[in-house]
C-alpha positions as CSV (number, residue, x, y, z in Angstrom):
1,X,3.1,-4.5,-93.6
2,X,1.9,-7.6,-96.1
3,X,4.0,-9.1,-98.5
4,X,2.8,-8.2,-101.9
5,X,3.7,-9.7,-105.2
6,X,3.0,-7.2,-108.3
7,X,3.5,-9.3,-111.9
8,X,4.2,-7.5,-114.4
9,X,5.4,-4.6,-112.1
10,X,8.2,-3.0,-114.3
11,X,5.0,-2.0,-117.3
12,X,3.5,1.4,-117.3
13,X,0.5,0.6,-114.3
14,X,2.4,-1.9,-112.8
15,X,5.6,0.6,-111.6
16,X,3.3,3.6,-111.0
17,X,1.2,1.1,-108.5
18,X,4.8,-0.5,-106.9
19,X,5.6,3.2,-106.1
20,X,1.8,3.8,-104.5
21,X,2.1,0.2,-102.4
22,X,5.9,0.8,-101.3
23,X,4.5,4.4,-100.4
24,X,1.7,2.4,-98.3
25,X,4.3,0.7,-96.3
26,X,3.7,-2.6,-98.0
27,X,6.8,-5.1,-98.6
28,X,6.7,-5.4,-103.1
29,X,8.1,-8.3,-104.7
30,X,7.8,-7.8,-108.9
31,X,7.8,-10.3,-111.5
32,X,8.3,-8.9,-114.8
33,X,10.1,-10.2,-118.1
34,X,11.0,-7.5,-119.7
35,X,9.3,-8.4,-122.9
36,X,7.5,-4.5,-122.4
37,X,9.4,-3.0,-119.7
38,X,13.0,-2.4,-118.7
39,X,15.1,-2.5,-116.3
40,X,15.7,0.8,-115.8
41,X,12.2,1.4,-114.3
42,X,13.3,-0.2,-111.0
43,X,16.0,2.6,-110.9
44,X,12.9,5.2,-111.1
45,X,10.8,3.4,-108.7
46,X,13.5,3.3,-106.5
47,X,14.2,6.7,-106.7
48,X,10.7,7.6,-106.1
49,X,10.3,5.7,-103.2
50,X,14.1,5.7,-101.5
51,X,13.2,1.7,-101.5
52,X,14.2,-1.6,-103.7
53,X,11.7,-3.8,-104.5
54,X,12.3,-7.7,-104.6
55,X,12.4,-8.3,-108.4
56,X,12.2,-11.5,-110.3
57,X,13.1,-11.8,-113.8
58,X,11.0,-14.8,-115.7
59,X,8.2,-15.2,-118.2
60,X,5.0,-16.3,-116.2
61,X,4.3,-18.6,-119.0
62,X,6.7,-20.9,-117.3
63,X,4.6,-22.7,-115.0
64,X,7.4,-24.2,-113.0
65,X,8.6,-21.3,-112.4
66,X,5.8,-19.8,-111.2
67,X,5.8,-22.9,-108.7
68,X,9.0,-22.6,-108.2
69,X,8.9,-18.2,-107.0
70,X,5.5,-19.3,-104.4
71,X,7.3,-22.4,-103.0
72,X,10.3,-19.7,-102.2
73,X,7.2,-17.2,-101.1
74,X,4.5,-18.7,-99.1
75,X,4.2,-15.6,-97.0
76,X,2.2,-13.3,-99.6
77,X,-0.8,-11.9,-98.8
78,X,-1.9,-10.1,-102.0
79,X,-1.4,-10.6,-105.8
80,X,-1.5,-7.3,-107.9
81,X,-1.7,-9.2,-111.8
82,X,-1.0,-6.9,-114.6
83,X,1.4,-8.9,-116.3
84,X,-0.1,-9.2,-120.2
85,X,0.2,-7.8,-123.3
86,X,-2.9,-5.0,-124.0
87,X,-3.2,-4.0,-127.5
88,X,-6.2,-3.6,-129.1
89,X,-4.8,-3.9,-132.7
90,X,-2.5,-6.2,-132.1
91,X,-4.4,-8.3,-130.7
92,X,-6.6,-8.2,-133.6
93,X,-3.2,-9.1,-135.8
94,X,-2.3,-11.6,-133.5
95,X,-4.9,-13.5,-131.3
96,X,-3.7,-16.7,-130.3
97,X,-0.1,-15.0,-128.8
98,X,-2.5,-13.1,-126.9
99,X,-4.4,-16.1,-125.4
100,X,-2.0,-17.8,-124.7
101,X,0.3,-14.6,-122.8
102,X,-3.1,-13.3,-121.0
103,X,-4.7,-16.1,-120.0
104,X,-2.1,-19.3,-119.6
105,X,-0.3,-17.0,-116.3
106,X,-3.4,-15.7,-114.8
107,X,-4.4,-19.9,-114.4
108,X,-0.9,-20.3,-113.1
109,X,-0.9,-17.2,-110.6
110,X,-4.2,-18.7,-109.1
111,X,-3.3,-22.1,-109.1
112,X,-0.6,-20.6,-106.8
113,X,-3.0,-18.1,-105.1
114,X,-5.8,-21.3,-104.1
115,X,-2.6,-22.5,-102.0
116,X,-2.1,-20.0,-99.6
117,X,-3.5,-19.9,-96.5
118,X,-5.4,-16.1,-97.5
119,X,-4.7,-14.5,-100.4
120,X,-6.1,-11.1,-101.7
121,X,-5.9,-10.6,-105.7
122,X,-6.6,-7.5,-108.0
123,X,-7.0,-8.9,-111.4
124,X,-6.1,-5.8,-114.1
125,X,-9.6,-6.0,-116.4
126,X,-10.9,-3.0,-118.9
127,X,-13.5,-1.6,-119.9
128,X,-12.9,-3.6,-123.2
129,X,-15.1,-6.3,-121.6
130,X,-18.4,-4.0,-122.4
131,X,-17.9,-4.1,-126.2
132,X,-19.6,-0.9,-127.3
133,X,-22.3,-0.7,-124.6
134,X,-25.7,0.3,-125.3
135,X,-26.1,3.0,-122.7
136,X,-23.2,5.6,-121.5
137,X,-21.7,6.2,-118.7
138,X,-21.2,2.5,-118.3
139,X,-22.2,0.7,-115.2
140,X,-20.4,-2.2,-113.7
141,X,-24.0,-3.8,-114.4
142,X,-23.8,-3.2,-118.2
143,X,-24.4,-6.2,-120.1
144,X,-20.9,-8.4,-121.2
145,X,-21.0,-8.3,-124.9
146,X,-19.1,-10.4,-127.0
147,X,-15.7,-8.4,-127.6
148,X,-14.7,-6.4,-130.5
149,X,-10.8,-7.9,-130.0
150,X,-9.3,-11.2,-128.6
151,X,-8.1,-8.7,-126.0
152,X,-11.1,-7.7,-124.8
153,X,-12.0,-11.7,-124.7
154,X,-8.7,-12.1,-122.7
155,X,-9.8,-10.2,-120.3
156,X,-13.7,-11.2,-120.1
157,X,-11.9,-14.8,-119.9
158,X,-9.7,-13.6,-117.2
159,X,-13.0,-12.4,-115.1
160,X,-14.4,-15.5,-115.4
161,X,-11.6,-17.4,-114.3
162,X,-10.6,-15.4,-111.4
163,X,-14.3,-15.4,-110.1
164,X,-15.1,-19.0,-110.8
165,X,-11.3,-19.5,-108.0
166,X,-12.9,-17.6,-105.8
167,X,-16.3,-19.7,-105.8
168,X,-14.2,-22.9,-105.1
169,X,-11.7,-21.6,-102.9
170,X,-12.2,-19.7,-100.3
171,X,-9.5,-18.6,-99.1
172,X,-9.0,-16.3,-102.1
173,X,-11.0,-13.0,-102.6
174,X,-10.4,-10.8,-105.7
175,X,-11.4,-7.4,-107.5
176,X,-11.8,-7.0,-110.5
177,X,-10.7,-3.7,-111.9
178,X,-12.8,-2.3,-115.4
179,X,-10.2,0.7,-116.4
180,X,-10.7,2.9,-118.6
181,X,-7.5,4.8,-120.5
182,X,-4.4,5.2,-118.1
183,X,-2.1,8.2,-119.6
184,X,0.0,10.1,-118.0
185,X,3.0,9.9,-115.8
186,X,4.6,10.5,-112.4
187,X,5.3,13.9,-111.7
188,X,8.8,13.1,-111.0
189,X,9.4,12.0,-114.6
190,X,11.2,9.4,-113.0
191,X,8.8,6.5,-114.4
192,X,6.2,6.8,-117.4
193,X,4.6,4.8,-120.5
194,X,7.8,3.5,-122.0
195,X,6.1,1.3,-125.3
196,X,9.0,-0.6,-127.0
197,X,8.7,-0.2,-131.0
198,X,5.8,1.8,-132.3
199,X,3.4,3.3,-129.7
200,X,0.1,1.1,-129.4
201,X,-1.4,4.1,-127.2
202,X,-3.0,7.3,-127.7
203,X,-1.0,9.7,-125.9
204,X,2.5,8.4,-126.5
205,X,2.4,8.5,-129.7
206,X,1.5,11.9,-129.7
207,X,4.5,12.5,-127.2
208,X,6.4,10.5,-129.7
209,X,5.2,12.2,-132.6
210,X,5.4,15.8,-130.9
211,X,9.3,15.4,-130.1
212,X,10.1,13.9,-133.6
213,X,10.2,9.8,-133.3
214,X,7.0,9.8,-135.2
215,X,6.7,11.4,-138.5
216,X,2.5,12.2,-137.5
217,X,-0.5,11.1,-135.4
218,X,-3.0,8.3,-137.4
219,X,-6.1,9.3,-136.0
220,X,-8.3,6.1,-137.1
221,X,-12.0,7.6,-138.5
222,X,-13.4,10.5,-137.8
223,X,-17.4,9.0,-138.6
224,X,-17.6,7.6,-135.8
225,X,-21.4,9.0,-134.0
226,X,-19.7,10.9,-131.5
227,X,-19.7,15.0,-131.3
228,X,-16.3,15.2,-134.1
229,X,-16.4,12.1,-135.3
230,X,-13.9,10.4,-133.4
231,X,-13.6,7.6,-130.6
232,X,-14.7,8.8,-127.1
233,X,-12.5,7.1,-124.5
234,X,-12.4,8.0,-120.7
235,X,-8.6,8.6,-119.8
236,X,-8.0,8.4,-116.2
237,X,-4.1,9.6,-115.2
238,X,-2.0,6.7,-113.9
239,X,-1.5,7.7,-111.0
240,X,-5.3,7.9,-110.3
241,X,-5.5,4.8,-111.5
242,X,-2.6,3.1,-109.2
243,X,-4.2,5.0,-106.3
244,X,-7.2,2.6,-106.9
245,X,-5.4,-0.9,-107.3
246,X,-3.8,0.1,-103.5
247,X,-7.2,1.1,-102.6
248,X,-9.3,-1.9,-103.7
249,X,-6.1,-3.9,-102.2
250,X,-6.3,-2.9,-98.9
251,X,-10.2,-2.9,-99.0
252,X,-9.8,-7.3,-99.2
253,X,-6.5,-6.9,-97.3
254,X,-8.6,-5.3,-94.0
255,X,-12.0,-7.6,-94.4
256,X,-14.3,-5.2,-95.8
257,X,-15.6,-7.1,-98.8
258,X,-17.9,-9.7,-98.2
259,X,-18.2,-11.2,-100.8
260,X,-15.6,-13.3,-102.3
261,X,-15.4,-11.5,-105.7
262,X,-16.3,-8.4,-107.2
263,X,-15.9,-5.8,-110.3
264,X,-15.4,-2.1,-109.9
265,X,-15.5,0.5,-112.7
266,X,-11.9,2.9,-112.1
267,X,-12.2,6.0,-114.2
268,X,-12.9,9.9,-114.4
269,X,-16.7,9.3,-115.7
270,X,-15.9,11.4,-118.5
271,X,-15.4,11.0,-122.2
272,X,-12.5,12.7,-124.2
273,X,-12.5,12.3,-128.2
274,X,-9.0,11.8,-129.5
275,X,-9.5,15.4,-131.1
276,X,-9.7,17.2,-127.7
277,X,-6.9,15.0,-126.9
278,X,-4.8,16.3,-129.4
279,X,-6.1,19.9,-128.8
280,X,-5.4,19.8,-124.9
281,X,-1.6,18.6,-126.1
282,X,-1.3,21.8,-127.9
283,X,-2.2,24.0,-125.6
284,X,0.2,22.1,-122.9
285,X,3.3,21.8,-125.1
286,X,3.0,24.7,-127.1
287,X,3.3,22.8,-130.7
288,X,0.8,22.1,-133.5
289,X,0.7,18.1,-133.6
290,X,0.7,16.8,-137.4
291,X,-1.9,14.1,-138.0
292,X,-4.1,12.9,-140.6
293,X,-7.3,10.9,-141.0
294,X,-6.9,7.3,-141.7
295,X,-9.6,4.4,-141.6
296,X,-11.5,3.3,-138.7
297,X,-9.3,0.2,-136.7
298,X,-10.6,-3.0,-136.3
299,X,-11.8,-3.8,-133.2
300,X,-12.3,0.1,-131.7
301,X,-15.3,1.0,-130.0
302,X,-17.0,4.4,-130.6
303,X,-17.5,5.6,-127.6
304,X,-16.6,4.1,-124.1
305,X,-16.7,5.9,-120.3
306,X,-17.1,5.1,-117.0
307,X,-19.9,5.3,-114.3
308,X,-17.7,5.2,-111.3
309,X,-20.1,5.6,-108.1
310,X,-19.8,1.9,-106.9
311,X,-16.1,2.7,-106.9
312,X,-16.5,6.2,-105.3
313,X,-18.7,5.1,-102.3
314,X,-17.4,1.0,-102.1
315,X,-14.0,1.5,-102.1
316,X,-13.9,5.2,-101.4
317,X,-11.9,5.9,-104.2
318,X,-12.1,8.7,-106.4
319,X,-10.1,10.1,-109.5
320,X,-9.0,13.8,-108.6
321,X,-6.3,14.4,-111.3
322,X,-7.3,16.2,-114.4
323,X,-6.5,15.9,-117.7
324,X,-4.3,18.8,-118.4
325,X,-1.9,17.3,-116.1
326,X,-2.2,13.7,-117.1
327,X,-0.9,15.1,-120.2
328,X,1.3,17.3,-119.3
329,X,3.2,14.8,-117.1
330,X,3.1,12.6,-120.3
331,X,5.2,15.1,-122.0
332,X,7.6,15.6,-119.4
333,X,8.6,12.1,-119.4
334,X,8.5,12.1,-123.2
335,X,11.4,15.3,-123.1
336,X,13.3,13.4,-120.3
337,X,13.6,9.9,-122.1
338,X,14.4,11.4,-125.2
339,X,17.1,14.2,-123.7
340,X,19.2,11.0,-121.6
């Protein structure tokens, strides 16, 4: 099978879609610096899988290094890129670290990628590229609006990059994947979200809070125009969601797109407010979650879910795991880290 590199490939997508591509047969190389990961996830993949990847330790920020790994590795044939940092509000906080960690690598990995003889490449987008749209579900159609968080303008940058390669080089063709809110974790408990410091995301901090790290839940507003007042998000389980990246991989990897870029939507097509969030941990984990209402965040969206039906009949993909176990996997994992 192809040689795959996945950057970023020890993070919370990244490992769940190294166990889904090993499971496909495909060869995995990972690139990861540990900055948000650890080394302990390889041991989980591993486990999962019964095979090592190749992994390379370095900050893809180093553009000789990056030289360097493809001048060692001209044989890839697809480049998985999550490798970035992805915090709303801390990208609010701290904007330039996040231009320069999400965009400086992604120019480096093409650079690379316009190289090789055929490349395929999944760039990791969101659904933060649609600002608050004006009509829900969103459609991959739905106009760009400027972003509510240098995040979000990380990844509309990234788009752009990645399709104007595509337009001059030929030899590369890329997806784009929109995703919505990966949670959850693999039913094995062997690999899961695994933030370092305070949670960033939804659901681990309500894992975190749940088993004690956290002292209670900020929910930020509850004004929002939504049916209780708070943020509607569409939360797709990560395995789902690793499912797709393999997917929309092997639909470039076998010739089926003919264009040289596209974008697909990945998500359930159905919004969750964080209340029904919280309410669906309670009834998994059997324990009342203590939170409190605190102002709205900068740079949150009211309401954001998918339309996923070019994803669905394009790619043939569809999302089949439902929330309650999404969540429930989430607090597996939680228990297991916390009980080592």
């Amino acid at each position: 099978m192809a040689k795959i590199l996945v950057t970023g490939g020890l993070g919370f997508i990244g490992s769940h879609s190294v166990v889904e591509l090993q499971n496909e047969g495909f060869e995995v190389s990972i690139i990861d610096d540990l900055s948000n990961s650890s080394l302990s996830v390889l041991d989980g993949i591993s486990k999962i899988t019964g095979k090592v990847p190749n992994f390379h330790q370095f900050d893809l920020k180093d553009k000789s290094k990056v030289q360097t790994f493809f001048k060692a590795n001209q044989d890839i044939k697809g480049i998985v890129h999550f490798a970035a940092s992805k915090a709303v509000g801390d990208s609010v906080k701290q904007p330039l670290a996040y231009y320069e960690n999400n965009v400086n690598p992604l120019i480096y990995l093409l650079q690379e990628a316009a190289r090789l003889e055929q490349v395929s490449f999944i760039f990791s987008s969101s659904c933060t590229v649609y600002g608050q749209a004006d009509i829900l579900p969103i459609t991959e159609t739905a106009p760009i609006q400027t972003a509510s968080s240098p995040y979000g303008s990380t990844k509309q940058i990234g788009e752009t990059i990645t399709r104007d390669t595509c337009e001059r080089h030929t030899n590369v063709k890329a997806i784009a994947l929109r995703y919505f809110n990966p949670i959850g974790a693999h039913k094995s408990a062997y690999i899961g979200e695994l933030p370092i410091g305070t949670p960033q995301n939804l659901v681990p901090f309500i894992t975190q809070t749940a088993i004690g790290i956290q002292k209670e839940l900020a929910v930020f507003g509850n004004d929002y125009p939504t049916a209780d007042g708070t943020c509607v998000r569409d939360y797709i389980h990560v395995v789902d969601l690793a499912k797709a990246h393999v997917t929309a991989l092997q639909h470039l990897l076998n010739s089926k797109q003919s264009s040289h870029y596209d974008v697909f939507n990945i998500g359930t097509g159905q919004g969750r407010s964080v209340l029904e969030i919280i309410t669906t941990f309670e009834n998994v984990s059997n324990k009342t979650l203590p939170y409190t209402i605190v102002n709205r965040r900068s740079g949150d969206v009211a309401s954001a879910y998918a339309d996923t039906t070019k994803a669905n009949t394009k790619l043939g993909w569809t999302a089949t795991l439902p929330l309650h176990d999404a969540i429930q996997s989430a607090w597996k994992w939680q228990q297991k880290i916390v009980n080592k």
